[in-house]
C-alpha positions in Angstrom: 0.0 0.0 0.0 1.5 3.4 -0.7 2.8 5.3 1.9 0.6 8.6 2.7 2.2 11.9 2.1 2.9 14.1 4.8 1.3 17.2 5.0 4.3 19.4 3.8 4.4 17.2 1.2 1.5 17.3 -0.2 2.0 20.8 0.1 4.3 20.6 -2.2 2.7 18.6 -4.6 0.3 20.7 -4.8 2.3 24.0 -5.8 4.1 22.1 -8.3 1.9 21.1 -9.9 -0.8 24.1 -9.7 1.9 27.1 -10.5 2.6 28.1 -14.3 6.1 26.3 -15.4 8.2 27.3 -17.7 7.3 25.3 -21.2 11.1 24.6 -21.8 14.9 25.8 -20.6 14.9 27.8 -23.7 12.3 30.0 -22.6 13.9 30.4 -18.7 17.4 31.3 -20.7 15.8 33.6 -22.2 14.4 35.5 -19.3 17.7 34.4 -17.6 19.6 36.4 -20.1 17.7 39.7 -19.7 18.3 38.7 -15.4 22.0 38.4 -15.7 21.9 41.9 -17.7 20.6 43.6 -14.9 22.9 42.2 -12.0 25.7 43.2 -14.3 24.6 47.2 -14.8 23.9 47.4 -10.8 28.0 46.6 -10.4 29.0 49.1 -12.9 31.6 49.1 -15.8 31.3 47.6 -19.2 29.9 44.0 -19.8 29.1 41.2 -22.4 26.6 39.1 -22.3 27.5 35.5 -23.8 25.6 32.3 -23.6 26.1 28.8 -24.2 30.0 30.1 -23.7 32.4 27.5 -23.9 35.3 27.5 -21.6 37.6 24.3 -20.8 34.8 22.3 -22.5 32.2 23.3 -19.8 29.6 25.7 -21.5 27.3 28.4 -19.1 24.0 29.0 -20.0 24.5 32.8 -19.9 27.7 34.3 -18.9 28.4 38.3 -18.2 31.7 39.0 -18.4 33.4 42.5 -17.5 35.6 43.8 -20.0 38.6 45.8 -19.0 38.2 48.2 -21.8 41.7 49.6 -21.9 43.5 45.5 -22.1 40.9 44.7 -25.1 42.2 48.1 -26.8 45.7 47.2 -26.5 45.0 43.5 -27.6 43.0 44.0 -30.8 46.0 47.0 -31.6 48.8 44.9 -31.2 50.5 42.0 -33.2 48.8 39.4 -31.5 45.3 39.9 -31.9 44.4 36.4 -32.5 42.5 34.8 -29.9 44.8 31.5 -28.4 44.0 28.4 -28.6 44.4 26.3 -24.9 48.0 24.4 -26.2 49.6 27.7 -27.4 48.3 29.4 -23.7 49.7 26.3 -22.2 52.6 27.1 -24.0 53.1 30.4 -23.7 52.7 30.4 -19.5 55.4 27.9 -19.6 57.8 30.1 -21.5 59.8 33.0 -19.5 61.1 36.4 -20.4 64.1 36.0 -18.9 65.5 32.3 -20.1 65.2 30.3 -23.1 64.3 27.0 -23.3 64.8 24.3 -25.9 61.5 23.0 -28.1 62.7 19.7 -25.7 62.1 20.8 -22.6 59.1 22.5 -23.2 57.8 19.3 -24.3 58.5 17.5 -21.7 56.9 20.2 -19.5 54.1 20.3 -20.9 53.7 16.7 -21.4 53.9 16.6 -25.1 55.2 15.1 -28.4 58.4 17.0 -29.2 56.8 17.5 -32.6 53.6 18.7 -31.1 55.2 21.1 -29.2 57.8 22.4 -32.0 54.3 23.1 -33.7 52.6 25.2 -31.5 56.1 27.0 -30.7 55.8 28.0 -34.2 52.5 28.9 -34.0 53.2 31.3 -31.4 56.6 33.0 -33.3 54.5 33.7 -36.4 52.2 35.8 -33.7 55.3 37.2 -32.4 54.7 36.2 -29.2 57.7 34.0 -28.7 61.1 34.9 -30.4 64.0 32.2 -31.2 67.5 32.7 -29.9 70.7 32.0 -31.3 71.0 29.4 -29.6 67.5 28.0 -31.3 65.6 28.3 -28.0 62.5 30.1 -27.4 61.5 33.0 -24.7 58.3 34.4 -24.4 58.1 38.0 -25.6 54.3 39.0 -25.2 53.0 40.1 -22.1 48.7 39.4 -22.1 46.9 41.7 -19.7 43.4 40.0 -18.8 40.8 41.4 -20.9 37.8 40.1 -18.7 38.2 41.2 -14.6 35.0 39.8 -13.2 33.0 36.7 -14.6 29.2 35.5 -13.5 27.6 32.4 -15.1 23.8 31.1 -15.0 23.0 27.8 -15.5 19.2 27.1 -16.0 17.6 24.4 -15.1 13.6 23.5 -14.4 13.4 21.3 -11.7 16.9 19.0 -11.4 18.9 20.7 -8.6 21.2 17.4 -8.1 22.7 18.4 -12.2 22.4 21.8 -12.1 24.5 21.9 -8.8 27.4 19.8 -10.9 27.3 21.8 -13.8 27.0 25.3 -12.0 30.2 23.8 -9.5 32.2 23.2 -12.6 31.9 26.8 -13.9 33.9 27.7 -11.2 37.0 27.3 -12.6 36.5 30.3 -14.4 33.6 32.1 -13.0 34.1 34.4 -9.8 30.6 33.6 -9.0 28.2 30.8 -9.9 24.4 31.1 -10.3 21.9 28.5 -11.0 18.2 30.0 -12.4 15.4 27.7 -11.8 11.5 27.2 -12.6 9.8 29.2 -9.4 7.4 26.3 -9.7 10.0 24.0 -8.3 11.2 25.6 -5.6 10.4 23.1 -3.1 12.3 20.9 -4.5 15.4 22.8 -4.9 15.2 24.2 -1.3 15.7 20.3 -0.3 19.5 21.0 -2.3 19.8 24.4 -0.3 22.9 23.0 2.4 25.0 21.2 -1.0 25.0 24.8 -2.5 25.4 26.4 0.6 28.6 24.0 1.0 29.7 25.0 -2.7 29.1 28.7 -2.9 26.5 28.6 -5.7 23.6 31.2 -5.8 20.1 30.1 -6.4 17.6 32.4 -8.1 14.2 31.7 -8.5 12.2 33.0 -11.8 8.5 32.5 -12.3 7.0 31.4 -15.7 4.3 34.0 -15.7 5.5 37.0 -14.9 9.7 36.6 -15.4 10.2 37.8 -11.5 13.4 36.9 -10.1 14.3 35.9 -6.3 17.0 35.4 -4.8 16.9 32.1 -2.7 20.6 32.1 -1.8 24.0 34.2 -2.7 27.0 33.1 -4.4 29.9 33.5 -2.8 33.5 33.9 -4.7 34.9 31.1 -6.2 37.6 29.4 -4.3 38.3 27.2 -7.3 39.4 29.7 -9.8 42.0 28.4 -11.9 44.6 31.1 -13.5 44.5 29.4 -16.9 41.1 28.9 -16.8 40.4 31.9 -16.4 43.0 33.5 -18.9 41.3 30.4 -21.6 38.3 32.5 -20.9 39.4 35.5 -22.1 40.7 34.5 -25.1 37.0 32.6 -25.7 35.4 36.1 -24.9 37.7 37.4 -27.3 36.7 34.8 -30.0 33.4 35.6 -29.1 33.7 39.4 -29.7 35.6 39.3 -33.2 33.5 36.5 -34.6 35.8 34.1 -34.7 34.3 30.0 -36.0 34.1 28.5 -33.0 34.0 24.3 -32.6 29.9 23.5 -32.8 28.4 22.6 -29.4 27.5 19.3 -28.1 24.1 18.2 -29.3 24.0 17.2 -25.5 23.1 20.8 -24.5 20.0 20.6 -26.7 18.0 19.3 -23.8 14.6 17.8 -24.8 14.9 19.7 -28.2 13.9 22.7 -26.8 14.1 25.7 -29.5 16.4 28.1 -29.0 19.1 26.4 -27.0 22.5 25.3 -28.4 22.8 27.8 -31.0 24.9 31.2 -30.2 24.0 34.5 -30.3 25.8 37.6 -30.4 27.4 38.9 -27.7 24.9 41.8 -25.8 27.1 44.7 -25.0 26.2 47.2 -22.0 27.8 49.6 -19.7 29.2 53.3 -20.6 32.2 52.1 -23.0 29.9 50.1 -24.8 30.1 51.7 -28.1 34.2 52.3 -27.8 33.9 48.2 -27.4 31.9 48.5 -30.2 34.1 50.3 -32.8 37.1 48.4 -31.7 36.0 45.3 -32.5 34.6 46.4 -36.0 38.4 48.1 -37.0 39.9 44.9 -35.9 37.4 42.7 -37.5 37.7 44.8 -41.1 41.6 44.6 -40.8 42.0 40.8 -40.5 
């Protein structure tokens, strides 16, 4: 005979299943993305808005990045404004100003074929970023100022809190701070997860289906996960992003249930008071290539 539900439970059975839900993740991203535009104006400074944005093969829903305006100007007006690849910034953090080092070492550094990594050496001296000795070994001659100083990412999910506590978790790598967005409907449910994202820092924000109102249900606290080439990865991805470079397609795992809208990019929002400098930046470096 089946057990009998308690009174809070039925409680929430109740609210589940009376509230208007979202029809989709699509149509929470898309409310999500208009969320994560506001939280980014109330902190100031100039932002993009990405989503489905691809870093260390872990993709955020929505991400808002803060630009340091002045680093992107002198990185598109320099000889190196090609986005990097993850081998050549491997690379090029193992290299030093001050000592060269033969193809060799680097390779075995780095973990490499020695042919592998005479190839991205290469790839990296054509950029100028590297220059050879006489001696044939290489030292690193380019000096990358970050171009993104503060990172938030969304991940939206409608009612699974256990997966959208792992995926959120694994954005912080990169992201000082970790949301995840879910269906207001379901927030029962996800208050049962409230002590594992407590433990891991993540913010919860409710968002209701019928209006698109947002609560918060818990902060985010800073990452303590960060990883420095994470994070400089993600700045050269933001970078991609903002030229219009071909990026690698996306997983057809992030088209959950087929829902229309999501796996596809869009163009990055721009916002803040230096919008339109970002603007006309990336447009002389995008008509010079």
């Amino acid at each position: 005979m089946p057990r009998r539900p308690t009174r809070g439970t039925f409680y929430a059975m109740v609210f589940e299943s009376d509230a208007p839900r979202f029809a989709n993740e699509a149509t929470l991203v898309s409310k999500l993305s208009r969320l994560a535009a506001q939280l980014a104006r109330r902190q100031g400074g100039t932002w993009v808005i990405l989503n489905e944005h691809e870093v260390t093969g872990r993709i955020a829903d929505i991400s808002a990045l803060r630009l340091d305006v002045g680093a992107l100007r002198s990185r598109v007006k320099s000889e190196w404004p090609r986005p990097l690849t993850e081998p050549e910034l491997r690379m090029l953090r193992t290299l030093r100003p001050d000592r060269a080092v033969q193809v060799g070492t680097l390779a075995r550094r780095l973990h490499l074929a020695e042919a592998s990594a005479a190839r991205i050496v290469r790839s990296l001296l054509s950029a100028g970023m590297v220059e050879r000795t006489a001696t044939g070994s290489f030292r690193r001659v380019a000096t990358l100022k970050p171009i993104v100083d503060r990172v938030m990412t969304f991940e939206a999910k409608l009612s699974d809190w256990r997966g959208a506590l792992f995926q959120a978790r694994s954005h912080q790598s990169f992201a000082d701070f970790a949301y995840v967005a879910f269906d207001a409907a379901f927030r029962r449910r996800f208050e049962r997860g409230l002590a594992a994202y407590l433990r891991q820092g993540i913010g919860l924000i409710a968002i209701t289906a019928d209006g698109g109102q947002a609560s918060a249900v818990l902060p985010s606290r800073r990452s303590p996960a960060k990883s420095a080439l994470s994070s400089a990865l993600n700045g050269e991805r933001t970078l991609a992003r903002l030229l219009g470079y071909r990026l690698n397609a996306l997983p057809q795992s992030r088209l959950p249930n087929a829902s229309a809208g999501s796996g596809r990019r869009e163009l990055p929002q721009l916002l803040g008071p230096r919008a339109k400098t970002v603007r006309r930046l990336v447009a002389d470096s995008v008509h010079s290539r």
